[in-house]
PDBQT receptor file of N, H, CA, C and O in Angstrom, charges set to zero:
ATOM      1  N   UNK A   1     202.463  20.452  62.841  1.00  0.00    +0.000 N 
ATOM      2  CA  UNK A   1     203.592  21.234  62.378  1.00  0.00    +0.000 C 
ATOM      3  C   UNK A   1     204.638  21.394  63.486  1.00  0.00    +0.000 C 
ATOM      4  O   UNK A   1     205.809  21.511  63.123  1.00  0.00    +0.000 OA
ATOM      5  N   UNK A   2     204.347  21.412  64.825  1.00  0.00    +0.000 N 
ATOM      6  H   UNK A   2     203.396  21.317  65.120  1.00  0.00    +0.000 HD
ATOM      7  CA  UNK A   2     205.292  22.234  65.654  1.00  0.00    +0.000 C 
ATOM      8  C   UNK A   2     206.037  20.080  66.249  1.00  0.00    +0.000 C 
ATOM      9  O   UNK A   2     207.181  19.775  66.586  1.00  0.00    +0.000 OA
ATOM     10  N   UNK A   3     205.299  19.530  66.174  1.00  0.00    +0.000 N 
ATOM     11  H   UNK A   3     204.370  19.778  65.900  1.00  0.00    +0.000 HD
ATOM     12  CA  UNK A   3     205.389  18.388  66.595  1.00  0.00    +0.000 C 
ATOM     13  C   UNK A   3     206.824  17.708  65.699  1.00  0.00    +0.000 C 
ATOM     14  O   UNK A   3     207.687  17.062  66.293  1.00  0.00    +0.000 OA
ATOM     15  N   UNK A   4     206.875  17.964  64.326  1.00  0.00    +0.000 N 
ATOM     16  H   UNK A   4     206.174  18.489  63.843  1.00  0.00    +0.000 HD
ATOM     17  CA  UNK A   4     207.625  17.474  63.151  1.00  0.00    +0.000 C 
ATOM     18  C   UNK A   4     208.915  18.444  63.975  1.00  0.00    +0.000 C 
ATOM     19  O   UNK A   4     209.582  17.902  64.857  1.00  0.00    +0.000 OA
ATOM     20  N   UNK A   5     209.122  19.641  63.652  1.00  0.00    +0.000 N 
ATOM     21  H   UNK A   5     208.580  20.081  62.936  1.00  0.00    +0.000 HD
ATOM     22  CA  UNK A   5     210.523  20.593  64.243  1.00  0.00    +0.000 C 
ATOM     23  C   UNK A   5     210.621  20.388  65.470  1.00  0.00    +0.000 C 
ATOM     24  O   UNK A   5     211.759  19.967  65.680  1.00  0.00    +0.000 OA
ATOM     25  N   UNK A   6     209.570  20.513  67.155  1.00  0.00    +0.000 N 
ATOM     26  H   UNK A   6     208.646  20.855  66.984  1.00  0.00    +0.000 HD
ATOM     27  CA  UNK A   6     210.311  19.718  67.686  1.00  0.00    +0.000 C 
ATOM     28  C   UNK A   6     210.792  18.509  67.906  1.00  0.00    +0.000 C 
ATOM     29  O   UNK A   6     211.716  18.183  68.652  1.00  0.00    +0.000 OA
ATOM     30  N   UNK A   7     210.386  18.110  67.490  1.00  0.00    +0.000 N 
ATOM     31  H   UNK A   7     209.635  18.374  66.884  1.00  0.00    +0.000 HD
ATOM     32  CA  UNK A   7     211.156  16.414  67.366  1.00  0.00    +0.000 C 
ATOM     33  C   UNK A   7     212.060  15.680  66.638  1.00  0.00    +0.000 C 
ATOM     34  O   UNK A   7     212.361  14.494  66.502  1.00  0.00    +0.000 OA
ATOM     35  N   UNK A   8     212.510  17.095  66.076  1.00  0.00    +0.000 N 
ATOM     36  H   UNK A   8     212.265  18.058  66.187  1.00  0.00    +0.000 HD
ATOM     37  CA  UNK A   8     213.243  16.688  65.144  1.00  0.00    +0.000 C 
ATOM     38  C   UNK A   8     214.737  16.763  65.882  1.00  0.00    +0.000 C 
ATOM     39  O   UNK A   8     215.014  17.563  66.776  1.00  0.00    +0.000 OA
ATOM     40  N   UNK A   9     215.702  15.702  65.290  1.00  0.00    +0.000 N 
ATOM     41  H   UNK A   9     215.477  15.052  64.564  1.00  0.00    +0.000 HD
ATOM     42  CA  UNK A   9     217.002  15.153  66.241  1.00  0.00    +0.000 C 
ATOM     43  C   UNK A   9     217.671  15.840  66.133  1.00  0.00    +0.000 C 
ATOM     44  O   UNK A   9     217.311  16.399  65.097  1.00  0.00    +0.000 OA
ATOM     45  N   UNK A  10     218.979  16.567  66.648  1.00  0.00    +0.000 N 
ATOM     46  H   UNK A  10     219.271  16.113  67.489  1.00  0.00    +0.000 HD
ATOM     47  CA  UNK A  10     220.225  17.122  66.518  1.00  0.00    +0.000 C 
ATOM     48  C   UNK A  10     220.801  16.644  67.408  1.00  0.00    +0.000 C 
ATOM     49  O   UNK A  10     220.519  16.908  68.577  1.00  0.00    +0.000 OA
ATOM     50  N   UNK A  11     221.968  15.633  66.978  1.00  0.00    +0.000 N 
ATOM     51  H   UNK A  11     222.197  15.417  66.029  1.00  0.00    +0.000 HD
ATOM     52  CA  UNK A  11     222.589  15.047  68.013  1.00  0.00    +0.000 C 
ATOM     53  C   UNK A  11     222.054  14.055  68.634  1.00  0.00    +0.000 C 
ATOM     54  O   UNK A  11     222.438  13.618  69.718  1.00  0.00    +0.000 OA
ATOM     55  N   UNK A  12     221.094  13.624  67.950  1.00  0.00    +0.000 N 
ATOM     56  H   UNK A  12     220.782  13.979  67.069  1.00  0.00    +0.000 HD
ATOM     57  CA  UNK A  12     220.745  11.886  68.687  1.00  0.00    +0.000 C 
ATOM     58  C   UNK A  12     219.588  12.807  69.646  1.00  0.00    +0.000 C 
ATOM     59  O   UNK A  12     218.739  12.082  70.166  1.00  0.00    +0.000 OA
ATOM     60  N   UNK A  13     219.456  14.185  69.922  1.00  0.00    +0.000 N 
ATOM     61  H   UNK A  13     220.145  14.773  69.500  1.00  0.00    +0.000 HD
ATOM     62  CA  UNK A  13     218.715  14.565  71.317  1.00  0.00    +0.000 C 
ATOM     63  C   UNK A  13     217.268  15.094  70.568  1.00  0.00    +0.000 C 
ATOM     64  O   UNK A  13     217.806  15.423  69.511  1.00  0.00    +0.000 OA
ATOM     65  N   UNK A  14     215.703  15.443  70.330  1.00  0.00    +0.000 N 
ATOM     66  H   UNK A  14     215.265  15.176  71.189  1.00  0.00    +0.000 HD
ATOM     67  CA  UNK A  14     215.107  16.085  70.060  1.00  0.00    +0.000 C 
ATOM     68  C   UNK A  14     215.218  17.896  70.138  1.00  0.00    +0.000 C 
ATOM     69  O   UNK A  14     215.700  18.375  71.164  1.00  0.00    +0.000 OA
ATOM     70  N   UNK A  15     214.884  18.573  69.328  1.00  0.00    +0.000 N 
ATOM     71  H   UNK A  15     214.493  18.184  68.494  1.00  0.00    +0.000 HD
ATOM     72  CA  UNK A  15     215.205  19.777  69.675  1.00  0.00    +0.000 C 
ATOM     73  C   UNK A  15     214.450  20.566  71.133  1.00  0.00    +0.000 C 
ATOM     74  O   UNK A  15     214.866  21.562  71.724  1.00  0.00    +0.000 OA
ATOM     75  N   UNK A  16     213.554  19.957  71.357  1.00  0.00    +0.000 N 
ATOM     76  H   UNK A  16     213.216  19.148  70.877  1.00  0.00    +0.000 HD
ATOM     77  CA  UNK A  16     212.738  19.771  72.932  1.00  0.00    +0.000 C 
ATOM     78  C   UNK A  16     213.620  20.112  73.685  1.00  0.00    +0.000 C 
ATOM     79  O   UNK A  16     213.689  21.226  74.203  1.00  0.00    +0.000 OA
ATOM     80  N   UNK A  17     214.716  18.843  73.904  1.00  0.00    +0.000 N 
ATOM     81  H   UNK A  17     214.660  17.938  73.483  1.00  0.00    +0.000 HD
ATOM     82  CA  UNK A  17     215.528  18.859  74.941  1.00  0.00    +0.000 C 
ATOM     83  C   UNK A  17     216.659  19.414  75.090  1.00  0.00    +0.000 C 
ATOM     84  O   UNK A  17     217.418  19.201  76.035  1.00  0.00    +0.000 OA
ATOM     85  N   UNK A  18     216.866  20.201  74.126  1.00  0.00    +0.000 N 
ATOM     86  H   UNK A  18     216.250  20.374  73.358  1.00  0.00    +0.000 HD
ATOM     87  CA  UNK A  18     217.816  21.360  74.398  1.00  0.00    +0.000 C 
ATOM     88  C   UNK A  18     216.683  22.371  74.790  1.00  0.00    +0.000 C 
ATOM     89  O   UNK A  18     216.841  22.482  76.006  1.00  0.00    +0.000 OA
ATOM     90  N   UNK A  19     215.933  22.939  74.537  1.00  0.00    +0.000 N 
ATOM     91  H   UNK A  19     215.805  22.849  73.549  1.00  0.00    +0.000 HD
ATOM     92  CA  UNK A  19     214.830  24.098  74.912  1.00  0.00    +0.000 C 
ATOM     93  C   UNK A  19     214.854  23.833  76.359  1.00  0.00    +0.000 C 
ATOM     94  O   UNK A  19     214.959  24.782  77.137  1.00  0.00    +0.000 OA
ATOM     95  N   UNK A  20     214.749  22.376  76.873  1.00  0.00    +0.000 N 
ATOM     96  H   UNK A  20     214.664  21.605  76.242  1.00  0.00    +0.000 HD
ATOM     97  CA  UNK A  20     214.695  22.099  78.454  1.00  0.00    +0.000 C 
ATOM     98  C   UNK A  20     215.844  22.061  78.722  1.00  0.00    +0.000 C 
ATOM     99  O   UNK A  20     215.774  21.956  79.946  1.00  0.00    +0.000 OA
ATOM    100  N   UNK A  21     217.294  22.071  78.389  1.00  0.00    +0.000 N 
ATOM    101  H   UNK A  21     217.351  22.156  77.394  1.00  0.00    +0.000 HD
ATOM    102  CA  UNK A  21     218.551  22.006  79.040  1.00  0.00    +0.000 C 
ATOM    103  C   UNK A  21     218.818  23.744  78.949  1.00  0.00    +0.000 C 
ATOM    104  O   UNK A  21     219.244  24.220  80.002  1.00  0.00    +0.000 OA
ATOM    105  N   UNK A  22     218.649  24.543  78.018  1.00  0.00    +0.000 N 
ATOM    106  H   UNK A  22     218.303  24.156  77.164  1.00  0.00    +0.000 HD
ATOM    107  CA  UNK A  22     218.545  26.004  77.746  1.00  0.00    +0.000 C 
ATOM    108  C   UNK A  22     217.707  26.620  79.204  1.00  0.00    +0.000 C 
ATOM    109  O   UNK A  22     218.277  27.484  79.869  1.00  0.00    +0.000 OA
ATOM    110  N   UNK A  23     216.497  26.164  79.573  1.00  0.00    +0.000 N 
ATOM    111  H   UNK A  23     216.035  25.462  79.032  1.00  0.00    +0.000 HD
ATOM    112  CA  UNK A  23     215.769  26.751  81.038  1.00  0.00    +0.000 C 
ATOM    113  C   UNK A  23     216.774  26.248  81.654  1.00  0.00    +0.000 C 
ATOM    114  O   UNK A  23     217.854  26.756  81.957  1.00  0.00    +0.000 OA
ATOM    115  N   UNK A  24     216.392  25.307  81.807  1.00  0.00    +0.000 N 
ATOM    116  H   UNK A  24     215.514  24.895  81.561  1.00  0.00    +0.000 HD
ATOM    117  CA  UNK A  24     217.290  24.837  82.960  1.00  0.00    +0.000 C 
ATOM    118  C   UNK A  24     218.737  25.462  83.155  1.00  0.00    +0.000 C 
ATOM    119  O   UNK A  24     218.614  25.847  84.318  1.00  0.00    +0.000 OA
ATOM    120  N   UNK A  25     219.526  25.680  82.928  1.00  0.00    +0.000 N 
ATOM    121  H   UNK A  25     219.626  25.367  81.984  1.00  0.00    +0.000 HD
ATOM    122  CA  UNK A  25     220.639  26.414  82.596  1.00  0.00    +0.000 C 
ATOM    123  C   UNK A  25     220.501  28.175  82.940  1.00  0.00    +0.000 C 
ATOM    124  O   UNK A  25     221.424  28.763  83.503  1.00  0.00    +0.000 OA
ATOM    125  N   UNK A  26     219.314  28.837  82.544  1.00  0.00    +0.000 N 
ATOM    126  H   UNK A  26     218.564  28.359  82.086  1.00  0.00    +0.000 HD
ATOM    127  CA  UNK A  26     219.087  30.322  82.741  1.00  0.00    +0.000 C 
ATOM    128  C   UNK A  26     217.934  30.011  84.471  1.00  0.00    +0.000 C 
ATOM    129  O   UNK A  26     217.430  31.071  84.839  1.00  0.00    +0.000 OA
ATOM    130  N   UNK A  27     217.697  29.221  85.061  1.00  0.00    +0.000 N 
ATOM    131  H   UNK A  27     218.107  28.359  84.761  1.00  0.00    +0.000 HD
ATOM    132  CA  UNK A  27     217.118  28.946  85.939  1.00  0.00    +0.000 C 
ATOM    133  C   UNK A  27     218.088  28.839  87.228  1.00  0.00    +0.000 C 
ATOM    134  O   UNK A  27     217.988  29.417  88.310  1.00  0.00    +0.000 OA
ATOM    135  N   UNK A  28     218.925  28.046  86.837  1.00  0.00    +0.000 N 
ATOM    136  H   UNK A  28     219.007  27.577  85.958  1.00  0.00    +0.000 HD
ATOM    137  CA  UNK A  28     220.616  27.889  87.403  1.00  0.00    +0.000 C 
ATOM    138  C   UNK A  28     221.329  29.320  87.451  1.00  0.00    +0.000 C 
ATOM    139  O   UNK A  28     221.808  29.591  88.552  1.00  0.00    +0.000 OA
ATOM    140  N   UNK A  29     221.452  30.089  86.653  1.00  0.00    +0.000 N 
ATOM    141  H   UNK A  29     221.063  29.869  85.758  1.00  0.00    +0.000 HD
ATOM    142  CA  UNK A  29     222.266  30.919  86.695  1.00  0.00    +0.000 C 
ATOM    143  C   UNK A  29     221.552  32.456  87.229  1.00  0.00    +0.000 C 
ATOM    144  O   UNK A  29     222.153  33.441  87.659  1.00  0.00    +0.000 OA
ATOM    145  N   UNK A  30     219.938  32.250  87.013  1.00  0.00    +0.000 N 
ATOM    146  H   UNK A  30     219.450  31.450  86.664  1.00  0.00    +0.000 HD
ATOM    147  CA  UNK A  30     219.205  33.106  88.149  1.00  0.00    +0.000 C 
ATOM    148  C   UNK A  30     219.806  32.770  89.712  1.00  0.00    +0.000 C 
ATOM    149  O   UNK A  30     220.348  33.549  90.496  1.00  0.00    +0.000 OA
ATOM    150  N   UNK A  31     219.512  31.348  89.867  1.00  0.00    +0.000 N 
ATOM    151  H   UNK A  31     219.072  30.715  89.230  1.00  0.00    +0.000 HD
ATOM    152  CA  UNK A  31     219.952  31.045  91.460  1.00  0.00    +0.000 C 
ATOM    153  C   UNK A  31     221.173  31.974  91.759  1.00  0.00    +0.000 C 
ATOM    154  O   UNK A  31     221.395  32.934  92.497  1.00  0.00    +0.000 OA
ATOM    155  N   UNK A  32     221.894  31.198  90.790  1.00  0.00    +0.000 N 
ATOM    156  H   UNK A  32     221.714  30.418  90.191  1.00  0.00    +0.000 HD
ATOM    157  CA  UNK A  32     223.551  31.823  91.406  1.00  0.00    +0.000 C 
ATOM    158  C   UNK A  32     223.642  32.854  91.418  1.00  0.00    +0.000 C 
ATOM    159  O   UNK A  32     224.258  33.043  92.467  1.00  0.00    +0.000 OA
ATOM    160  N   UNK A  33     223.356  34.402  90.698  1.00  0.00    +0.000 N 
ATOM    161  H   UNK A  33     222.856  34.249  89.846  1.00  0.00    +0.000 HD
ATOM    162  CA  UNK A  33     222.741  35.392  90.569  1.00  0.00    +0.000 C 
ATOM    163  C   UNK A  33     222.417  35.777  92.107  1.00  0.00    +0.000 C 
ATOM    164  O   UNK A  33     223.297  36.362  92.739  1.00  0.00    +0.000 OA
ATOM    165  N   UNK A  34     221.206  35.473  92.721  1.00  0.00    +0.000 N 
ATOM    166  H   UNK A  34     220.492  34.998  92.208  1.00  0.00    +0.000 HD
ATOM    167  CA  UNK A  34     220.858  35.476  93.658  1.00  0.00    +0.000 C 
ATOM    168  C   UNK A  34     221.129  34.999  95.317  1.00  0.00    +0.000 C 
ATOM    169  O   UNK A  34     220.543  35.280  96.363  1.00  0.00    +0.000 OA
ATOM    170  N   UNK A  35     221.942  34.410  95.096  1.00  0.00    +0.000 N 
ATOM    171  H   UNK A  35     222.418  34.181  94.247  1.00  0.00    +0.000 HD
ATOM    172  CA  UNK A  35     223.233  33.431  95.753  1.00  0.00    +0.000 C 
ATOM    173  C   UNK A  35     224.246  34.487  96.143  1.00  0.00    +0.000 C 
ATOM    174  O   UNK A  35     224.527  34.842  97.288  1.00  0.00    +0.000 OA
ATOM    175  N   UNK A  36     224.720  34.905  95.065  1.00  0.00    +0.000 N 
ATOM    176  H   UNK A  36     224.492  34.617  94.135  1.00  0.00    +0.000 HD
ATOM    177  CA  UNK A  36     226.372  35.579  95.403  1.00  0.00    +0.000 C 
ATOM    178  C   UNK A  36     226.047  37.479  94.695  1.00  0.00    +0.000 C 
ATOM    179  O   UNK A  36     226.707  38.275  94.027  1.00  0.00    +0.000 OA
ATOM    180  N   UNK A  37     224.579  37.472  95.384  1.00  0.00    +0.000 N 
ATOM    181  H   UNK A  37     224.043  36.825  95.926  1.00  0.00    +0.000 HD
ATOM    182  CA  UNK A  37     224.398  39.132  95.725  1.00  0.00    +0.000 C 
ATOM    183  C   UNK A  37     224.587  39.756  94.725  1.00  0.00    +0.000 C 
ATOM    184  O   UNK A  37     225.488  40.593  94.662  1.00  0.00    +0.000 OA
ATOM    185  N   UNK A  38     223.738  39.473  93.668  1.00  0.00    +0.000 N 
ATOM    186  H   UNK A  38     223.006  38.793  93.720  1.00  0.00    +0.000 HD
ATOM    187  CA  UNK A  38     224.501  40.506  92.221  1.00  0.00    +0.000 C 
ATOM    188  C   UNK A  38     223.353  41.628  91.981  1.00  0.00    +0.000 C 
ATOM    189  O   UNK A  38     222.197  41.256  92.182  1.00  0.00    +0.000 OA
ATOM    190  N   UNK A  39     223.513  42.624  91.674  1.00  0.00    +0.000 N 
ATOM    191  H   UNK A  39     224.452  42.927  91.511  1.00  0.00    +0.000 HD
ATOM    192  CA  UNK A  39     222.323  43.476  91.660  1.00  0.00    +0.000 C 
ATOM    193  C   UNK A  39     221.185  43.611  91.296  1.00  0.00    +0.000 C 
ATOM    194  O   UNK A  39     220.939  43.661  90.090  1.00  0.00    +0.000 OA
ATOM    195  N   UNK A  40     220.643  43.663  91.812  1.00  0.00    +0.000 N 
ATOM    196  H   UNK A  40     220.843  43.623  92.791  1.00  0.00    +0.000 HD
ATOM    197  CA  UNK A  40     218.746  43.571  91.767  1.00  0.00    +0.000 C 
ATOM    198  C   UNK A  40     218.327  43.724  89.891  1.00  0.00    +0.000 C 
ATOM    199  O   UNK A  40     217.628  42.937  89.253  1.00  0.00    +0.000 OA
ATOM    200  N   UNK A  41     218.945  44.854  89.419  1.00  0.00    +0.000 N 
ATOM    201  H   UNK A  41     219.512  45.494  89.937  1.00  0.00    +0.000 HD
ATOM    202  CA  UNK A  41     218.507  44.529  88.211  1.00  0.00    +0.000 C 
ATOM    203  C   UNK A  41     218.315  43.117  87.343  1.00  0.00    +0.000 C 
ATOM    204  O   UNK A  41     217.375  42.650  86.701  1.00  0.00    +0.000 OA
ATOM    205  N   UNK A  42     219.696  42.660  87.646  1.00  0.00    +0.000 N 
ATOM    206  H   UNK A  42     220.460  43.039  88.167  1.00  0.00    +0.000 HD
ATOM    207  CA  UNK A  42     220.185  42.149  86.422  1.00  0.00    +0.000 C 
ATOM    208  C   UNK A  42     219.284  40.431  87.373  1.00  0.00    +0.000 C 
ATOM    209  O   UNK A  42     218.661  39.652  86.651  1.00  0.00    +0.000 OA
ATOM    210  N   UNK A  43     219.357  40.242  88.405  1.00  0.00    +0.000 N 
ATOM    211  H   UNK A  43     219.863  40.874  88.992  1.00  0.00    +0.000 HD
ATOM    212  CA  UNK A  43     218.979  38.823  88.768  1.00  0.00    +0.000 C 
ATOM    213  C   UNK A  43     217.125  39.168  88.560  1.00  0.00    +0.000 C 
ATOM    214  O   UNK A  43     216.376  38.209  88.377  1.00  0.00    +0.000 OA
ATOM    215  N   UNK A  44     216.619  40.457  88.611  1.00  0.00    +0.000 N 
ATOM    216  H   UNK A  44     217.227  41.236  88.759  1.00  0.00    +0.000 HD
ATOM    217  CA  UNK A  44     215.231  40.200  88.539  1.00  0.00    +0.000 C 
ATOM    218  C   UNK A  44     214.782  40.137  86.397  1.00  0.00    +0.000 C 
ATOM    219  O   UNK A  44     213.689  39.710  86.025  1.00  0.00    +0.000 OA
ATOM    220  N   UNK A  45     215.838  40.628  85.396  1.00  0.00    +0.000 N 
ATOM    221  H   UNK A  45     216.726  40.975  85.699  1.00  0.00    +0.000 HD
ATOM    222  CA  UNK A  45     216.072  40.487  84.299  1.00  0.00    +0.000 C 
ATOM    223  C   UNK A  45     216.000  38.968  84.105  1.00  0.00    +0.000 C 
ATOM    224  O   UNK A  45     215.096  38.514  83.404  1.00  0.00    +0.000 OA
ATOM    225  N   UNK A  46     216.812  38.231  84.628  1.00  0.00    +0.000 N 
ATOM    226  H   UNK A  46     217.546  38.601  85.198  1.00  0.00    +0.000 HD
ATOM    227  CA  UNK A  46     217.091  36.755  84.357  1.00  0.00    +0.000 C 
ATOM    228  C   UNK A  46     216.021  36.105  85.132  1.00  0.00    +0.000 C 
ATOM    229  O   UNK A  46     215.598  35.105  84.552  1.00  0.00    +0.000 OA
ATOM    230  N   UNK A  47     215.451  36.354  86.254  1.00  0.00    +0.000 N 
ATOM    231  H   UNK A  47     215.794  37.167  86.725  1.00  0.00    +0.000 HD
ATOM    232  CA  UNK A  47     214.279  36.168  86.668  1.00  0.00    +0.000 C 
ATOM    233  C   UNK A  47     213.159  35.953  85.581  1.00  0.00    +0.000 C 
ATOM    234  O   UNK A  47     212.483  34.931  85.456  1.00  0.00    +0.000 OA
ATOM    235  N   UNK A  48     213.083  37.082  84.824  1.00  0.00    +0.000 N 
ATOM    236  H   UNK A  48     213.632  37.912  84.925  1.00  0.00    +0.000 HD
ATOM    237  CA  UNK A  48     211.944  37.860  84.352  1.00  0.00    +0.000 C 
ATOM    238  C   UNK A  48     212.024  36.876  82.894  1.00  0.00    +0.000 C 
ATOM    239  O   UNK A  48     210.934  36.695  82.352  1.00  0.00    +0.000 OA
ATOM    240  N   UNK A  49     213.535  36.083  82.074  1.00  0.00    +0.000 N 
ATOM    241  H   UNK A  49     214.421  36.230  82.514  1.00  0.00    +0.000 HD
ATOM    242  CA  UNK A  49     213.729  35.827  80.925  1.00  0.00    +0.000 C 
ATOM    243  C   UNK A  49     213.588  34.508  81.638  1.00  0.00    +0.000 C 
ATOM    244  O   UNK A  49     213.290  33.743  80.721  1.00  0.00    +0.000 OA
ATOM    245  N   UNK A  50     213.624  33.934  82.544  1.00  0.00    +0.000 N 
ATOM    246  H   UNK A  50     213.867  34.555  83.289  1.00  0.00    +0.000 HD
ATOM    247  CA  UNK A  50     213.698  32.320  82.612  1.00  0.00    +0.000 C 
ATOM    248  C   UNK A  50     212.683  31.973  83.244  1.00  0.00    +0.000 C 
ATOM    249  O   UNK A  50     212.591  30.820  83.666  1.00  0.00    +0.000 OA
ATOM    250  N   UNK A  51     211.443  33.142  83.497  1.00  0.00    +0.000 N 
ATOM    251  H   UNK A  51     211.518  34.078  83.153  1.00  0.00    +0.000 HD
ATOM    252  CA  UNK A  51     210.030  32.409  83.585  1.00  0.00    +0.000 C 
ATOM    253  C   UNK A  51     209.117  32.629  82.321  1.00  0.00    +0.000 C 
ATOM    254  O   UNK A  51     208.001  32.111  82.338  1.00  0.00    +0.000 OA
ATOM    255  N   UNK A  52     209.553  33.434  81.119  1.00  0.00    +0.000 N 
ATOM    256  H   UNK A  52     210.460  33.855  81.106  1.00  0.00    +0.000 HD
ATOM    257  CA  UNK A  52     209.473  33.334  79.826  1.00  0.00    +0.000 C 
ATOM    258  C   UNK A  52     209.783  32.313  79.076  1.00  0.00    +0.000 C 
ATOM    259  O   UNK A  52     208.821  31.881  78.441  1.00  0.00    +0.000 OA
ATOM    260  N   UNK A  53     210.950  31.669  78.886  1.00  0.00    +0.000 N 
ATOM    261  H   UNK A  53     211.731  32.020  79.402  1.00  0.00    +0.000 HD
ATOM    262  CA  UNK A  53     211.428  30.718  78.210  1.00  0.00    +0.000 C 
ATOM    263  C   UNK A  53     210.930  29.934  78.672  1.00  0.00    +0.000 C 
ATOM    264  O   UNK A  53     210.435  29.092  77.922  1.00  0.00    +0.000 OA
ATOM    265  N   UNK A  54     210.746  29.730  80.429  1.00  0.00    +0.000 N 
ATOM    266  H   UNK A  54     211.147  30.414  81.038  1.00  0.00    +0.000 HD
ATOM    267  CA  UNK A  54     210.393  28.332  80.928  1.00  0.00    +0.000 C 
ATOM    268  C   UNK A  54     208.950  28.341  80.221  1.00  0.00    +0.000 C 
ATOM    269  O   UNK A  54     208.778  27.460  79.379  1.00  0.00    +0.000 OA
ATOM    270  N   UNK A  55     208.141  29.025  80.408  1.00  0.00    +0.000 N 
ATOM    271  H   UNK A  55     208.280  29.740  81.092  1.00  0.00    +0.000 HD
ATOM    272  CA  UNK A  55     206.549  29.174  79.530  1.00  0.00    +0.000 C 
ATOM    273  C   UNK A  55     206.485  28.300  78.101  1.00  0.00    +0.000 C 
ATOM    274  O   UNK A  55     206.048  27.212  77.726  1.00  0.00    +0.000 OA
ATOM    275  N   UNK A  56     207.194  29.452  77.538  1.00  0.00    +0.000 N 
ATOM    276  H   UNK A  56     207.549  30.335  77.843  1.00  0.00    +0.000 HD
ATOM    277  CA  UNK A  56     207.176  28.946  76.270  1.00  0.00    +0.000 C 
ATOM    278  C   UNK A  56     207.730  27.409  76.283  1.00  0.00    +0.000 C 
ATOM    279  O   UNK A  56     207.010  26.497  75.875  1.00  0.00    +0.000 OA
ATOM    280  N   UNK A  57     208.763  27.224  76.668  1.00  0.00    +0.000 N 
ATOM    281  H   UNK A  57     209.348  27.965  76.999  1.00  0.00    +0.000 HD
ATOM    282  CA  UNK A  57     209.122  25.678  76.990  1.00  0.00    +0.000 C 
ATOM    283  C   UNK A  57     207.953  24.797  77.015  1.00  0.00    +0.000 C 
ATOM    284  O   UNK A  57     207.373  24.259  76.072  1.00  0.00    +0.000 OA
ATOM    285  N   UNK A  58     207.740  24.755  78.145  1.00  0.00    +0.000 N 
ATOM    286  H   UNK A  58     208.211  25.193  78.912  1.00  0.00    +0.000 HD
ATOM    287  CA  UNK A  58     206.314  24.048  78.467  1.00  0.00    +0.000 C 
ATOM    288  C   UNK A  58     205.757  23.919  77.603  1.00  0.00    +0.000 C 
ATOM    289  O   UNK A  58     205.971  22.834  77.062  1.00  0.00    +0.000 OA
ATOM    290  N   UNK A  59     204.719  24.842  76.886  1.00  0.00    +0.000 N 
ATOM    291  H   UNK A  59     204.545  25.724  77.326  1.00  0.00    +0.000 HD
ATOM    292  CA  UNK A  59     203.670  25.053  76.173  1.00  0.00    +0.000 C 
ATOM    293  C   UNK A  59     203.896  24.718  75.014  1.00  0.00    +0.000 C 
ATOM    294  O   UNK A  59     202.901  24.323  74.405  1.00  0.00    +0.000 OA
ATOM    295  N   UNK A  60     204.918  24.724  74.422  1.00  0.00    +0.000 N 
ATOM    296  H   UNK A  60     205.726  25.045  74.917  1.00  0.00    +0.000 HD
ATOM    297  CA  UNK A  60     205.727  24.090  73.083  1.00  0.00    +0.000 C 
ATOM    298  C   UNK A  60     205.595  22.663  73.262  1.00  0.00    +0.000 C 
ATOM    299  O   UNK A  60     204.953  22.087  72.385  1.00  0.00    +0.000 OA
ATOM    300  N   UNK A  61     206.025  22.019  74.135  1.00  0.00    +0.000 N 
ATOM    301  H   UNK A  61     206.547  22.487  74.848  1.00  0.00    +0.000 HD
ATOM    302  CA  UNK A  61     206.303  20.794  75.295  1.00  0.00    +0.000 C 
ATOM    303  C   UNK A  61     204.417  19.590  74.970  1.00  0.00    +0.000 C 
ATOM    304  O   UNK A  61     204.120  18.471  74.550  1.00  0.00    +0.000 OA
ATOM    305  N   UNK A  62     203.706  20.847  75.528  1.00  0.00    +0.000 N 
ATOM    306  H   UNK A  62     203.947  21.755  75.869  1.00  0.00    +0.000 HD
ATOM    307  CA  UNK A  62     202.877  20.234  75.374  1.00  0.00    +0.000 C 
ATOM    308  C   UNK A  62     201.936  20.399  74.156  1.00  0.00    +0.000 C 
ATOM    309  O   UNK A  62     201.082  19.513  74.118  1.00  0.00    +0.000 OA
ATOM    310  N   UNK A  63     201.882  21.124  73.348  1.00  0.00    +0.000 N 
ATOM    311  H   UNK A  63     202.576  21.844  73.379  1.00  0.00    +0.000 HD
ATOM    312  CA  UNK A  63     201.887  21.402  72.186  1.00  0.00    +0.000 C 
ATOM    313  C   UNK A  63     202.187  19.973  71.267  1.00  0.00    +0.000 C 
ATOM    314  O   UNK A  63     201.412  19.247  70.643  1.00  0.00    +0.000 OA
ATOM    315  N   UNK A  64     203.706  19.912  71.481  1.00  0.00    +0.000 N 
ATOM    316  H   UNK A  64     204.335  20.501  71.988  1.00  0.00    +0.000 HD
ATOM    317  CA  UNK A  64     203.931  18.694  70.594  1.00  0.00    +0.000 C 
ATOM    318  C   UNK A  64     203.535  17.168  71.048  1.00  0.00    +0.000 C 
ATOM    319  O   UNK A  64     203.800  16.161  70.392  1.00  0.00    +0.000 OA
ATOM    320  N   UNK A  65     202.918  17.200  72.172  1.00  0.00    +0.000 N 
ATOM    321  H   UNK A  65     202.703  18.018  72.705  1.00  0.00    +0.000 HD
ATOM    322  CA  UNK A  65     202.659  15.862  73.043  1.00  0.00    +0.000 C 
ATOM    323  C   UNK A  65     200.962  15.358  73.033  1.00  0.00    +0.000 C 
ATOM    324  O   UNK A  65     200.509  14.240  73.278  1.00  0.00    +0.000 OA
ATOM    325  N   UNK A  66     200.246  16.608  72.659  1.00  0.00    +0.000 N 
ATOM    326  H   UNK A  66     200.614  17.516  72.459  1.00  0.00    +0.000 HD
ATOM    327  CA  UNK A  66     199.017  16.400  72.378  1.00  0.00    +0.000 C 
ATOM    328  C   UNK A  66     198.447  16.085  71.571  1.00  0.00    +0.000 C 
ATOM    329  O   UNK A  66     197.223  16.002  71.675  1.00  0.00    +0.000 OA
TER     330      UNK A  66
């Protein structure tokens, strides 16, 4: 089941690989966050949401690969 929706195309791309351009992107914007001194809340928030997503990423990831 999870194999059919992610793999399914939008844009020529699997829906996978937006889920991995989506981390990647909130992973990036933790850095910068952390980079140019922004307050502890909000970079340990985006911290806290882009080792979530990255999880689920993965595990979805491999989910559909097994």
């Amino acid at each position: 089941m999870f194999e059919t929706v992610l793999l399914a195309r939008l844009f020529g791309l699997p829906l996978i690989v937006y889920g991995g351009l989506f981390t990647f992107l909130l992973f990036t914007t933790t850095l910068i966050l952390g980079i140019r001194h922004a307050p502890i809340k909000i970079h340990a928030a985006f911290a806290i949401a882009s080792m979530v997503i990255g999880l689920i990423h993965g595990t979805l990831a491999i989910i559909a690969f097994i």
